[in-house]
N, C-alpha and C positions, 0 to 999 in steps of 0.2 A: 752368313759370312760372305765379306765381297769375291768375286771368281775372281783369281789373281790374271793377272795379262803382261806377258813380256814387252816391254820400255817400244817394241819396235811397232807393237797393236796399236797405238796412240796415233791419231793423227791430227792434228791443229789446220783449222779452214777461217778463213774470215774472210768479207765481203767488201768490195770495193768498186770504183771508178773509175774509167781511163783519165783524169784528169791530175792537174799540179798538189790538188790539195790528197786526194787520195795516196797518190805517189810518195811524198813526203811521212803520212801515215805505216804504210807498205815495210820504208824503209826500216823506219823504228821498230814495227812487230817483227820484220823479219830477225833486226838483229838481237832483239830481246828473246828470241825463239831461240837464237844460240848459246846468250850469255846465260840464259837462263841455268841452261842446263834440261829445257826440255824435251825429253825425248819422243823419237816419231818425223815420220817428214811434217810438212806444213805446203800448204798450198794456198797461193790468191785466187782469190773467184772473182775474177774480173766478168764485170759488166761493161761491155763495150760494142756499142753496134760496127759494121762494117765499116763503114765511113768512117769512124773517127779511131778505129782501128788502123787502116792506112794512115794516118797520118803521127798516130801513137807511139810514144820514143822509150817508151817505160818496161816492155816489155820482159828485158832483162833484168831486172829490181829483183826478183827471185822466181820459184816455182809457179808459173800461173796457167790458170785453166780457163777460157773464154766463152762466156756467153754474151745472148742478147741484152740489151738494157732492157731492165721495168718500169725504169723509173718514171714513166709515160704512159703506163699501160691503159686503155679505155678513154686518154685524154685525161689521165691525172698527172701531177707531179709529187711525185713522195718515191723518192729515194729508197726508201725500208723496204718496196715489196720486193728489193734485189737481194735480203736478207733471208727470207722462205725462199725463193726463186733459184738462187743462186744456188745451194746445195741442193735443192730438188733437178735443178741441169745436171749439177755435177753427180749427184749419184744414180740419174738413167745414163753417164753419158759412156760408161763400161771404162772409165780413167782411175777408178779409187782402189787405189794398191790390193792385193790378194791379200797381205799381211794385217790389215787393218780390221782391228775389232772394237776399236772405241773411236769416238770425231770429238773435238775440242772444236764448238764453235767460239768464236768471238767477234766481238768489233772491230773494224780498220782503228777506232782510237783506243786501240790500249796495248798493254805491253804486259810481257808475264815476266813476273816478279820470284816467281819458284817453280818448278817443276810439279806439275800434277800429274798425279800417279792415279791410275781409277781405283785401282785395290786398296790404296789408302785412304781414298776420299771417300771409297761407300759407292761411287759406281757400278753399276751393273743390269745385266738386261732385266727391263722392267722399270729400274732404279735410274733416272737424270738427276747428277748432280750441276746444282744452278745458284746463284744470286737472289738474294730478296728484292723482289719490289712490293713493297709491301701496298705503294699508293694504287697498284689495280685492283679500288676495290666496287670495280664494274662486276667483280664474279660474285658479288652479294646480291648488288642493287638487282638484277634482274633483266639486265647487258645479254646475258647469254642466253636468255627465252627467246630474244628477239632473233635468233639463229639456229633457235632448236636445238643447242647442243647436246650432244649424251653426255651419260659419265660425269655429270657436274659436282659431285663428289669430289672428282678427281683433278680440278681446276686446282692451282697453284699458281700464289702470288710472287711470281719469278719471274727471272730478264738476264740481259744484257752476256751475260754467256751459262754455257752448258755444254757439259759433259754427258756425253750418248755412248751407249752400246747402239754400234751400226744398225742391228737391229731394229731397235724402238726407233731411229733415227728418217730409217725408210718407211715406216709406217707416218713418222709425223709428219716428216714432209712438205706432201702434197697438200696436204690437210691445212697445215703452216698459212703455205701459201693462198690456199682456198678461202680460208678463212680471215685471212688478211685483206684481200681484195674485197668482199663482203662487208668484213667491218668499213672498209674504207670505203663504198659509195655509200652506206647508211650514215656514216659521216658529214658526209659531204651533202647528202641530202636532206638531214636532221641534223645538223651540225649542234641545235642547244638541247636537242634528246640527247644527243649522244654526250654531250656534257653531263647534263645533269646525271646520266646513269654513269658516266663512267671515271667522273673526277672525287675527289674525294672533297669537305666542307673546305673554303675559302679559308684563309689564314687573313689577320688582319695586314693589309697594308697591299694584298697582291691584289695587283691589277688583272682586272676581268679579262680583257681581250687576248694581253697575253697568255696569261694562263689557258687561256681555253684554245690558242695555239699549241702550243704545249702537249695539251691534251692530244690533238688530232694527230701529234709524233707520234703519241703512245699506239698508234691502230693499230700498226705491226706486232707491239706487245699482243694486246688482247688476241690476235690473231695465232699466235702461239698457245699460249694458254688454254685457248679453244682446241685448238686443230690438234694437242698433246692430250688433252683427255674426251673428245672425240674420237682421236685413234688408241684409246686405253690403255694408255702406258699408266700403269698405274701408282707408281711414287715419286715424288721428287723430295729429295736431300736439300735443302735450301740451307745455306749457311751464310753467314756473313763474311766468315773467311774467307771465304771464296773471291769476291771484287771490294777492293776499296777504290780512293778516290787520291791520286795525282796529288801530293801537296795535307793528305792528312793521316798519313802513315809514322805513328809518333813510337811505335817498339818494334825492331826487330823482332821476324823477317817479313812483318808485313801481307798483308793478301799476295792471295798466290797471281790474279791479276788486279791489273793497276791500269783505272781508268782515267783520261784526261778530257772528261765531256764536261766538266765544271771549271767554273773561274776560282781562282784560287791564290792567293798571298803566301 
C-alpha cells in the first residue's frame, strides 16, 4: 500500500534557462502549478552563469534556485545535462524544504493538468512514478554493456517526468547526471553506434539524419534510466496517465501533465 504523505511533502522542480524562450515556458508552469490545484511549493532551477546572470530580468517569474550552466560542459552543447545537473545542485545546495518528502520533476515545457498526489498514484520510496517511453529501446540492444551498468533488470523504459520519494531521488542523482555525460561523449564519438544500439527500426518515410538527431536529444533519457537502476531504485509505475500531449486530450480530465514538445493542429 502507497505511504500516504500530507499535500505539503510534494514538491514540483523543473529545469530551465536564463533566456526569452525559457522565461515564457516558466511562466506557464508556474501558473498551471496554481490553477492546477497542485499542492507543494514548486521551484525553477535556473541554469545561469554569472554573466548572463547580471544582466538577467526574469528573476522574479517565481520561486527560483541558481546554478551554473551545463549546457557547455567538456565543450558540448546539449542543454539536458542541466536536467541531472540542476536537481543534483539543488539537493547538495542545503535550500530543499524540511517539509519535503516527494519531488515532482518535470519539463520547463509542460503544464500540470491535475494535481498529483503520490499516495494516489502509487508513489513511494523505492517506487518512481513516471511516463512511458517506450522508444528507449537501447536497454535491450546492449546500450548499457557499453557502461557497465548494474541492476539491468531494473532499467525502465520512462521520461519526461517523475515522481520521487526524496530518498531514491538523492541516490539517483548523481548517477543521473554521471551517466548522462558518459552516454553523451560515446555519442558524440560513435554517433552511428550509438544509433544503431539506441534507436528503434526506421519507419517508412523518416529521414535518416534527422532522426538520428533526434536520437542524440534522447542521451539525457538513457542517462536516467541508467543512473536509476544503477543507484537500485527498484520499481517504476510507468503509466500513461501520467503525460499526454498538448492538443490530443480528447475526455476529461486528461493527463495529469500536459506536454507541448509536439506540433500539433
Amino acid at each position: 500500500m502507497a505511504s500516504s504523505a500530507p499535500a505539503g511533502s510534494v514538491h514540483t522542480v523543473f529545469s530551465a534557462e536564463c533566456n526569452p524562450m525559457f522565461d515564457w515556458h516558466s511562466v506557464a508552469l508556474f501558473h498551471s502549478h496554481r490553477t492546477s490545484g497542485q499542492p507543494g511549493g514548486i521551484t525553477r532551477l535556473l541554469a545561469c552563469d554569472k554573466e548572463a546572470l547580471a544582466s538577467y530580468r526574469g528573476l522574479d517569474i517565481g520561486p527560483t534556485f541558481v546554478h551554473p550552466n551545463l549546457r557547455h560542459w567538456a565543450g558540448h552543447n546539449y542543454a539536458a545535462l542541466n536536467k541531472p545537473g540542476s536537481v543534483k545542485a539543488w539537493l547538495e545546495s542545503g535550500e530543499v524544504p524540511e517539509s519535503v518528502e516527494y519531488v515532482l520533476f518535470i519539463d520547463a515545457d509542460m503544464l500540470i493538468n491535475r494535481p498529483l498526489i503520490p499516495a494516489e498514484v502509487g508513489a513511494r520510496r523505492g517506487t518512481v512514478v513516471s511516463a512511458p517511453y517506450d522508444y528507449l529501446v537501447g536497454t535491450a540492444q546492449g546500450l548499457a554493456d557499453l557502461f557497465n551498468v548494474s541492476n539491468q533488470q531494473m532499467m525502465a523504459r520512462c521520461g519526461g517526468m517523475h515522481l520521487f520519494h526524496l530518498d531514491d531521488l538523492r541516490r539517483i542523482a548523481p548517477l543521473w547526471l554521471e551517466y548522462t555525460q558518459r552516454v553523451r561523449v560515446f555519442a558524440c564519438e560513435q554517433p552511428k553506434r550509438f544509433y544503431e544500439l539506441a534507436s528503434p527500426p526506421a519507419q517508412g518515410g523518416e529521414v535518416g539524419n534527422g532522426r538520428r538527431r533526434q536520437f542524440m536529444w534522447m542521451v539525457e533519457m538513457y542517462g536516467y534510466v541508467f543512473g536509476a537502476a544503477e543507484a537500485g531504485v527498484p520499481h517504476h509505475k510507468i503509466s500513461t496517465e501520467m503525460m499526454g500531449y498538448v492538443g490530443m486530450v480528447g475526455v476529461a480530465p486528461g493527463s495529469f501533465i500536459l506536454h507541448y514538445g509536439l506540433d500539433w493542429k
